[in-house]
C-alpha positions in Angstrom: 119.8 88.8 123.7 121.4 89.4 120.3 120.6 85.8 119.5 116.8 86.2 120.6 116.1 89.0 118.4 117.4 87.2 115.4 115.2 84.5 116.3 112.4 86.7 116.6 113.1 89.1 113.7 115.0 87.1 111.2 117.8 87.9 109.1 118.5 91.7 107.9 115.9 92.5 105.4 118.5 95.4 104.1 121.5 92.8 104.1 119.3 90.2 102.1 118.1 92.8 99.7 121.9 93.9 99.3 124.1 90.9 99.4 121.9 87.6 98.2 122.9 85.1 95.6 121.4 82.5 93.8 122.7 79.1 95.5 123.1 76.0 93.7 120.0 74.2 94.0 120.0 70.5 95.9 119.9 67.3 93.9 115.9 65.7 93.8 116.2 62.3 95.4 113.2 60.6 93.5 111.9 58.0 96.0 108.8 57.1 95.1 106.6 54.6 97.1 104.7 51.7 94.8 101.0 50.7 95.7 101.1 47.2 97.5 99.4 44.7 95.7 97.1 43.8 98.3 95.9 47.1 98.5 95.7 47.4 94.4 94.3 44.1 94.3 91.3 45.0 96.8 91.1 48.5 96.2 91.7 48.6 92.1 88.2 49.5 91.7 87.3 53.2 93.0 83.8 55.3 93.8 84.0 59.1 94.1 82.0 61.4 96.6 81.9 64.8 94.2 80.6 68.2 94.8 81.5 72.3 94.0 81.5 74.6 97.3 81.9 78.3 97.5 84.7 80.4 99.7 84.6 83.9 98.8 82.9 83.6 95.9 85.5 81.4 94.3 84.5 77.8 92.8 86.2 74.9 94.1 85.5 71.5 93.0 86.2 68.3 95.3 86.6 64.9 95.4 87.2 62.1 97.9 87.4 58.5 97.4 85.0 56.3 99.4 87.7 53.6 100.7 91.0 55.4 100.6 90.1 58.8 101.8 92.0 60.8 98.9 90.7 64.2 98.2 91.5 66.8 95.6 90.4 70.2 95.1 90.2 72.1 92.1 89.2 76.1 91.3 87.1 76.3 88.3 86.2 79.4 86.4 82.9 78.4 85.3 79.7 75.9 85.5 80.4 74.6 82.1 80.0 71.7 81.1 83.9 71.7 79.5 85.1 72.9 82.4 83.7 70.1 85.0 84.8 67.6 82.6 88.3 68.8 82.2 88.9 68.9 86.1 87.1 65.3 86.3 89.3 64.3 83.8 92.6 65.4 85.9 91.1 63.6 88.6 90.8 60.4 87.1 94.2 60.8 85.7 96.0 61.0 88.7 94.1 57.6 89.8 94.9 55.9 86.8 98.5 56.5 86.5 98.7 54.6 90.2 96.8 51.5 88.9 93.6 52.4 90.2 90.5 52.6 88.2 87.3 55.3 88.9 84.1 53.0 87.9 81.9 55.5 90.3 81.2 58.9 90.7 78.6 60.7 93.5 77.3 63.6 92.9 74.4 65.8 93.2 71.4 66.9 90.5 73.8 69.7 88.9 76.1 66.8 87.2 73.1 64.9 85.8 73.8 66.4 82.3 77.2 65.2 82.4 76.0 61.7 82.6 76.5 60.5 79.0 80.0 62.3 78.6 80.6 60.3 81.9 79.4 56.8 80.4 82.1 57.4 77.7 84.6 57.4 80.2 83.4 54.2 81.5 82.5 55.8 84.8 79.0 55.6 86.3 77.0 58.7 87.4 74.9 58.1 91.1 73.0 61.3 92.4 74.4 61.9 95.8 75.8 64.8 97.6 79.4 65.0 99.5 78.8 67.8 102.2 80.5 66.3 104.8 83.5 66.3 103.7 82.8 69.8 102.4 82.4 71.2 106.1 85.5 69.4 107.2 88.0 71.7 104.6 85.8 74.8 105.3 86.3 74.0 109.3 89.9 73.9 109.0 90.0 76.7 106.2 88.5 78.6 108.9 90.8 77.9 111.4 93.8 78.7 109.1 92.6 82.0 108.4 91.9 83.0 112.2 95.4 82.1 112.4 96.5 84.7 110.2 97.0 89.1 110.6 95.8 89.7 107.2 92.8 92.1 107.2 91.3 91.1 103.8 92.5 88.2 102.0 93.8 88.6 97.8 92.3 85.8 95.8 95.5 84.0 95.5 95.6 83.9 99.1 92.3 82.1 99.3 93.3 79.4 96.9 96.1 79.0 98.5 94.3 77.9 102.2 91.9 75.9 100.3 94.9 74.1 98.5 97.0 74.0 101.7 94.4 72.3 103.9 93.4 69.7 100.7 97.5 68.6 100.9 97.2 67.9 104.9 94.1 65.9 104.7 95.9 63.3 102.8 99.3 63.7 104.6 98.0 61.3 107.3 96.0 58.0 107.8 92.5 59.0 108.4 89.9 56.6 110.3 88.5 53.7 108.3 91.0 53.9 105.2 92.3 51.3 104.0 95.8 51.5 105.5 97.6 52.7 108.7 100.5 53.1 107.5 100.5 54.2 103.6 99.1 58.0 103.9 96.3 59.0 101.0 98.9 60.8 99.6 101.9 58.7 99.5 99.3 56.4 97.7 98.3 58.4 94.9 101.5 60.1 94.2 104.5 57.5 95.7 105.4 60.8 97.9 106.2 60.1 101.4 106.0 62.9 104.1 109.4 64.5 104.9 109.1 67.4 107.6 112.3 69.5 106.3 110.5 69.8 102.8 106.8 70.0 103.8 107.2 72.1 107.4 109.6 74.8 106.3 107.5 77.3 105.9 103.9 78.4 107.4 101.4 79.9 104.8 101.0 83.7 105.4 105.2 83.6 106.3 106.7 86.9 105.6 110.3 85.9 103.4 112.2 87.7 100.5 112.1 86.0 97.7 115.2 85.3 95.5 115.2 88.6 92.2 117.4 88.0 89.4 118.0 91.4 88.5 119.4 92.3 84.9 122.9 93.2 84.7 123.4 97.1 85.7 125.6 98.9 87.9 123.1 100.9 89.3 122.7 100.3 94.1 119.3 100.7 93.3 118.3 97.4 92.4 117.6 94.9 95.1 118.3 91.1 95.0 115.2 90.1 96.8 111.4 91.0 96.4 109.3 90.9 100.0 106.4 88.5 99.6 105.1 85.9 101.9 104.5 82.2 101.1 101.5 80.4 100.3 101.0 76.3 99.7 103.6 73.9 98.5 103.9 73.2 94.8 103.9 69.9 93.6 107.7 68.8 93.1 110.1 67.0 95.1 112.7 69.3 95.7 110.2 71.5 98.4 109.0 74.5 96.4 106.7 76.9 97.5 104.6 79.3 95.8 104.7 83.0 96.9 102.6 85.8 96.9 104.9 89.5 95.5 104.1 92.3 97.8 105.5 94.4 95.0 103.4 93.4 92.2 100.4 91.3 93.7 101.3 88.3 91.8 
């Protein structure tokens, strides 16, 4: 029974905030996976679907390539023309730094005046729309947040789902890509899928969060902060970003 409740509950909340220490930090095996050459070969040339959607009154750009089924989102602040082109800019970035090379872009009538700036770039502007794909993250956005207790959601929070559910799309071969083996992701950024890194922890998880207090003799300062966890970050190691219940950030 005693082993059920700790299942259940977790360690001591009081004993973490009391007794944790820093531990030494596992060594980052960098195993990157290189785009086959067929695939560059056939594939080196790449068209965009693009398009902005709106979840709770937050801006989201996304893209997704027409042949290998990669998608990135992106929060923007603003319509502005600097803005749109700085987040384009990231995107073509990451395809270029895998050999791949954005000739193409869809999008709808609100890009039109960033054609020219686009032609610079040696990337063509077609008027299109990419809704589809749209409804797909808001379906499973949806779904994510009937999973979770939270009343009212903080803005971090929202960015987080919308970021969370981007990452899964590409962790697997979707239908008519151009491989069934090689996941979106593992193609654009070499990073293969390793469940102990990218399944430890559900978004919305309630944890306590390592505090490096400053030195003092004081029992009143805790080693660990509650928060609760929101999407992966970006680096090998299997960091995750988390949400203070103490100071909102």
């Amino acid at each position: 029974d005693i082993k059920i409740c700790e299942d259940i509950f977790g360690p001591n909340v009081y004993n973490l905030k009391g007794k944790t220490t820093r531990k030494v930090p596992t060594r980052v095996e960098t195993d990157y996976v290189d785009v086959p050459r067929d695939i560059l070969k056939a594939h080196k040339n790449v068209t965009l679907a693009i398009d902005i959607f709106f979840v709770q009154g937050i801006a989201f750009l996304v893209s997704i390539s027409r042949n290998i089924k990669f998608n990135t989102i992106e929060d923007i602040n603003n319509m502005e023309s600097d803005t749109l082109l700085s987040a384009l800019d990231n995107i073509f970035n990451l395809y270029s730094k895998r050999g791949f090379n954005v000739c193409n872009v869809l999008m709808d009538m609100q890009f039109a005046h960033l054609e020219d700036e686009l032609l610079t770039r040696g990337v063509t502007l077609n008027l299109a729309s990419a809704r589809e794909h749209i409804r797909t993250i808001k379906e499973r956005a949806r779904a994510l947040r009937a999973s979770l207790p939270f009343k009212k959601l903080p803005h971090r929070l929202v960015l987080g789902i919308i970021r969370h559910v981007g990452r899964w799309l590409n962790t697997f071969c979707p239908k008519n890509s151009i491989s069934n083996i090689i996941s979106p992701r593992t193609l654009l950024t070499g990073v293969k899928l390793n469940y102990n890194i990218d399944c430890a922890l559900e978004i919305g998880t309630y944890v306590q969060v390592h505090d490096e207090p400053a030195p003092t003799n004081t029992i009143e300062v805790y080693r660990t902060t509650g928060a609760f966890a929101l999407e992966r970050t970006s680096n090998l190691q299997g960091g995750y970003y988390f949400l203070s219940l103490n100071t909102g950030k």
